[in-house]
N, C-alpha and C positions, 0 to 999 in steps of 0.2 A: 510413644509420642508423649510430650508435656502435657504435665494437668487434667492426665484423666484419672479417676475414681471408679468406686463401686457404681457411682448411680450413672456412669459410660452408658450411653445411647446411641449405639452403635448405627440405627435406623436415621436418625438424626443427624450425626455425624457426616452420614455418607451423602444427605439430603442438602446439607450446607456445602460441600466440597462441591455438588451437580449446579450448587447455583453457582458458585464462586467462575464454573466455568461456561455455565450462561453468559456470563456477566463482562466476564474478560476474555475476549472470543482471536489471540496473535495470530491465529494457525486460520482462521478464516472473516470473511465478510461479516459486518454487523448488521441483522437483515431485522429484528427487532426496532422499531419504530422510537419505541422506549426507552430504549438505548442506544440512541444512534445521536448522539452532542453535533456541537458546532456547525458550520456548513449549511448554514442558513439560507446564504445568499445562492451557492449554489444549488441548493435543495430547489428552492423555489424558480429558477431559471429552468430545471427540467422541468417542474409541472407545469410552469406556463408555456414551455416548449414544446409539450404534448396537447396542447390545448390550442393550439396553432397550424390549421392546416398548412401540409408541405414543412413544414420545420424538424431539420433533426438536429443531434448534437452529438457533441465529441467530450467528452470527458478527460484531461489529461495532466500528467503530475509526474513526480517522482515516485519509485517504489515504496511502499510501504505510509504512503499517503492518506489510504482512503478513499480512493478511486470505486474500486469496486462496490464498497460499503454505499457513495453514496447513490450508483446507480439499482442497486437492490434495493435499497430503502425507497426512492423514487418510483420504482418499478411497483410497489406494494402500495403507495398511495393513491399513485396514477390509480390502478385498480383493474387494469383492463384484463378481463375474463381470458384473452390471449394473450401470455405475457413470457414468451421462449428466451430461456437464457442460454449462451452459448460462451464457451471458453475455446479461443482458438488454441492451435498448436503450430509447431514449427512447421510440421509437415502439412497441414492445410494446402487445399488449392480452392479455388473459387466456388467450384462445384462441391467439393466438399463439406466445407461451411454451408451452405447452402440446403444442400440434402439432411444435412445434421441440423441446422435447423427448421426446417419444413419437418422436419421428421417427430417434433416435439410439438405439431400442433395434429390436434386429433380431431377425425371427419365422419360424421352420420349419416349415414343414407337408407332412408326408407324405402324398402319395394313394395311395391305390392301385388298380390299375385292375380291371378287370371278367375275367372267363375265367382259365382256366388259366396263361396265356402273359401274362397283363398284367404289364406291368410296376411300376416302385414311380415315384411322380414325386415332387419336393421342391419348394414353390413358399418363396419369401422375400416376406418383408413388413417394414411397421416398425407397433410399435404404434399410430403413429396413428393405423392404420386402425381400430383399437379406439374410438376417439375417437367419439361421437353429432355429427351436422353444426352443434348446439349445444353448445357445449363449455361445461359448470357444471362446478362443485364437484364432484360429484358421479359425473360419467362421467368425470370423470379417477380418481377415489378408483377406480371400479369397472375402468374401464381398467389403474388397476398392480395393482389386486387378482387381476386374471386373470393379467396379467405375473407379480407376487408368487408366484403357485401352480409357477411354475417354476424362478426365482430368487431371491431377496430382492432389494433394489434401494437403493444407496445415490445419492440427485441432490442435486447441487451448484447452486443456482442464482445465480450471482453476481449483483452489481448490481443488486439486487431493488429497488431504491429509485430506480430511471433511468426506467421509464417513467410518461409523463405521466399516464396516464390513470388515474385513484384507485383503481377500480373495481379493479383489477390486485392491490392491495394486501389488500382487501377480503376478494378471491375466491380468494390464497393463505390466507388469512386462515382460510377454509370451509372449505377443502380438508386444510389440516394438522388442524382440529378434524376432520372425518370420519376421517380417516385413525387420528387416534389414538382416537379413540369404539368404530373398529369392529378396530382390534389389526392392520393390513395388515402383510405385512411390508417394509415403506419405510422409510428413514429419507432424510428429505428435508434440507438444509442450506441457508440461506437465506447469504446474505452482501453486507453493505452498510454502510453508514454511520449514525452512533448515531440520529441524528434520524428517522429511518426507524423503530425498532424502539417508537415512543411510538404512533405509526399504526397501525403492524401491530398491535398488544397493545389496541389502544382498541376496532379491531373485534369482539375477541372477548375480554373479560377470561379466560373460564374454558380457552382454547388455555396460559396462564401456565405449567399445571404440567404441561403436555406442551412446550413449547416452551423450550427451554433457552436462556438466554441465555451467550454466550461473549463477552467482552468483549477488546479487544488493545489495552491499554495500551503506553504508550512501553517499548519495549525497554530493561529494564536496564543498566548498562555492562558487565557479565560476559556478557551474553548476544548484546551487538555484538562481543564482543571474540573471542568464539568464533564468530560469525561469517567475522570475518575469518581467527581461526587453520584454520578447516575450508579456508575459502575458498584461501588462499594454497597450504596444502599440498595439495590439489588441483591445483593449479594449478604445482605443483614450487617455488614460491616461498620466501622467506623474507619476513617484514615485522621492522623496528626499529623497538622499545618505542614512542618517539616517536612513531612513523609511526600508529603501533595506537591511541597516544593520542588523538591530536590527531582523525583519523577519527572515535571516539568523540564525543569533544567537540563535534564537529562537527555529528556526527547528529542528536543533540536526540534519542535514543532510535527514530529512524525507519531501519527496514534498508535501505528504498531506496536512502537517501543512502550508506547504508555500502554497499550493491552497487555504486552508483554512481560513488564515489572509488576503491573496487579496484579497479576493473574498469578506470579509466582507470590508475591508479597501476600497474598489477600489467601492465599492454600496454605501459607507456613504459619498463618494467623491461626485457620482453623484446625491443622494439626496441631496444635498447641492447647486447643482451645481458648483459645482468647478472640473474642470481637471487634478489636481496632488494632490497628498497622499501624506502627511504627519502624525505627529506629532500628530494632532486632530484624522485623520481617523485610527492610529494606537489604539489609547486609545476604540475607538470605537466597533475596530476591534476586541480588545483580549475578550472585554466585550461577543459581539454577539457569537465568536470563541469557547469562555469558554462553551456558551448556547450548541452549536453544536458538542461538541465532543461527542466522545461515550457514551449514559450511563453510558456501565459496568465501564468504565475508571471513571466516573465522581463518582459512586455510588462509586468505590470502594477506592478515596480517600477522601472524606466524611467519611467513616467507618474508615480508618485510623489515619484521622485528627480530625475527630471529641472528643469535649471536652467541658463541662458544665464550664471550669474555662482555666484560662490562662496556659498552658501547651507549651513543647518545639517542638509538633509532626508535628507541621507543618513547623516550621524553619528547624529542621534535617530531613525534607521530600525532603524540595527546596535544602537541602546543599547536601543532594545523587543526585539528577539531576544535580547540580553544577559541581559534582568533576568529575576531569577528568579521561578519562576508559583505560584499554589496549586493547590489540589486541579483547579481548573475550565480550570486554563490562562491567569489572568489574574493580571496585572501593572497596578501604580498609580504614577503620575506620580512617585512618589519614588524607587520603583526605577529607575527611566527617567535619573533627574537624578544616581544613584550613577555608574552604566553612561557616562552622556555626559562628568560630569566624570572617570572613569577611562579615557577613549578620548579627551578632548579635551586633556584637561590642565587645564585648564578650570576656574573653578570657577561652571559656571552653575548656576543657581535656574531653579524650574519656571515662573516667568511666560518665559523667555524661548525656552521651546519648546513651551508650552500650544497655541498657534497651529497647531504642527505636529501635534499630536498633535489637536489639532482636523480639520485638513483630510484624515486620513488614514482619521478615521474618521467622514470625512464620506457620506452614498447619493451623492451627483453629486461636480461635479470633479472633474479628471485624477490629483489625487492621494488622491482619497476611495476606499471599499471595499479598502481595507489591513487596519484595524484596525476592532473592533466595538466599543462604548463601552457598557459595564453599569453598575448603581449608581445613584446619586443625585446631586445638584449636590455638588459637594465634594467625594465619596467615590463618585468617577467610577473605573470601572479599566479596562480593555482586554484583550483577544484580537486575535489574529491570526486574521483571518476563512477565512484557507487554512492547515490545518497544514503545506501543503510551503514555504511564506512564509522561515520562522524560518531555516531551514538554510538557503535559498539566500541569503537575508541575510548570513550567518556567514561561507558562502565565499565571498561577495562581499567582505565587509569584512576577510578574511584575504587572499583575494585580492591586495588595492589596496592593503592596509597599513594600513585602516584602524581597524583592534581595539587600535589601542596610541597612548599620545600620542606626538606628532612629537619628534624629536630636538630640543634647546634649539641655539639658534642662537651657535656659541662667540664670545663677547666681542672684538673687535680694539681690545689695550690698546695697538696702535699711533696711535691716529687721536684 
């Protein structure tokens, strides 16, 4: 590695790399109070939502938003002595989730024995044993309600929207209406993704004015920028303006991505030895970043972009992550045709990559389930069917060089 010496402090060394990944945490939640930026408004809607008998809430976003960061962080202010976190799964059923949660609150019970001389005995349990060998609505309402008389209870249930089985949806559904009908003291926190919270709210219209919605729009640019500024000085770091920019830029508003680029950016700093990020650790960054994004994300623009000969599908790939979106996240073939002729040089017209913009947002072929196609004939426009898509697009196309038209090729006024 660069710029080490005799006086190499290997104990040191190893010490700055453990912060670096305190600090920039891609691969999981930000649960650190101290490090947890932006999302202010939302922060404070859970704790006054936990502070509100019968109110629960719903947390929901796009992937790689921050969803879960801000209900752990919440979770940890709130402060409540019972605070069960759960990660659903595909396979969940009602009961399931249930038992697994109950199962992470833990129960004392003192005996005591008979005669002068008995002694005291303590057995341990978890509430699920509270649970009826049928688990409704209802014997879990009565389940935290016994809990509740001891502590109040704040559960976190992540990825509420993963298991298959409907019924799941339905029966949290029940469950948060009882709980706030009868004033428990619970506040339960749901967390998932938008298309989920139209489900949930169908089964019960009137759960609406107990069930808070908390919505996690794209992160501001002040609010990544302090991400990174927390991040770095944790981390002993410094970052340049540039470096701070461009990450932004990059993100599309998503923290991931920006945990993602430090985290690599801010490690090839201290393998170097050196205390600020730049320019070098940025090029570094997008390399390893690219390596670590999601598979699926990764396979599936490979399968789009891929091509045995020089083709336009990866320029009109980088030009739909380019163009700017409305309220709903979609972009129309004109923006598409600004973006391509400013990255190609170019001056195409939309018939000559309508095609492409056809095949991506096609249901079959290798390059179709890219993009979703809304609208009407003519006044057709687009999304990006994964929001982690857009960004990895970006540092792809900054990666390879291709955000910017090519150099002109200088004239030989010898020949």
């Amino acid at each position: 590695m660069d710029g080490r010496d005799d006086d190499f402090d290997e104990d040191a060394f190893f010490e700055k790399l453990k912060a670096v990944g305190r600090a920039f945490t891609p691969s999981s939640p930000v649960t650190d109070r101290d490090l947890f930026a932006g999302r202010q408004y939302q922060l404070q809607t859970l704790i006054i939502v936990e502070s509100q008998p019968g109110q629960h809430a719903i947390v929901y976003g796009v992937r790689g938003a921050g969803k879960t960061s801000l209900a752990r962080v919440a979770q940890s202010i709130i402060g409540s002595p019972v605070s069960p976190y759960y990660i659903c799964s595909a396979g969940d059923t009602f009961d399931s989730l249930w038992t697994a949660v109950m199962g992470q609150i833990h129960l004392k019970q003192t005996k005591h024995g008979l005669g002068f001389n008995a002694g005291v005995g303590v057995t341990t349990s978890t509430a699920a044993s509270l649970l009826t060998s049928d688990v409704t609505p209802h014997s879990v309402a009565e389940a935290l309600h016994i809990v509740s008389q001891i502590s109040p209870l704040t559960i976190v249930i992540d990825e509420f929207d993963r298991p298959h089985d409907a019924e799941v949806r339905v029966k949290i559904a029940d469950t948060i209406k009882i709980l706030a009908d009868r004033s428990i003291k619970v506040t339960v926190i749901l967390v998932g993704v938008a298309d989920a919270i139209g489900q949930l709210l169908n089964e019960h219209e009137s759960i609406q004015r107990s069930l808070i919605q908390v919505e996690m729009p794209p992160m501001t640019d002040e609010e990544l920028r302090d991400v990174i500024a927390r991040g770095m000085a944790a981390a002993g770091l410094t970052a340049a303006d540039s470096f701070t920019n461009e990450v932004v830029a990059l993100s599309q508003g998503l923290p991931h991505y920006t945990h993602l680029m430090c985290f690599h950016a801010a490690q090839s700093a201290v393998e170097s030895m050196r205390d600020h990020v730049g320019a070098d650790e940025l090029r570094v960054a997008l390399a390893r970043a690219l390596e670590d994004a999601s598979q699926s994300v990764r396979e599936r623009y490979h399968s789009a972009t891929f091509s045995n000969r020089e083709t336009l599908y990866k320029s009109v790939l980088l030009a739909c992550a380019m163009s700017p979106t409305d309220e709903v996240g979609s972009f129309g073939a004109p923006d598409v045709r600004d973006q391509l002729r400013a990255i190609t040089g170019i001056n195409y017209d939309i018939p000559a990559f309508a095609t492409h913009l056809k095949d991506f947002s096609s249901d079959d072929g290798l390059r179709g389930k890219i993009l979703k196609r809304i609208g009407t004939t003519r006044r057709f426009r687009y999304q990006f069917r994964d929001p982690l898509m857009p960004t990895y697009v970006l540092m792809r196309g900054r990666h390879e060089g291709l955000d910017h038209p090519p150099a002109p090729v200088p004239m030989d006024h010898g020949r």
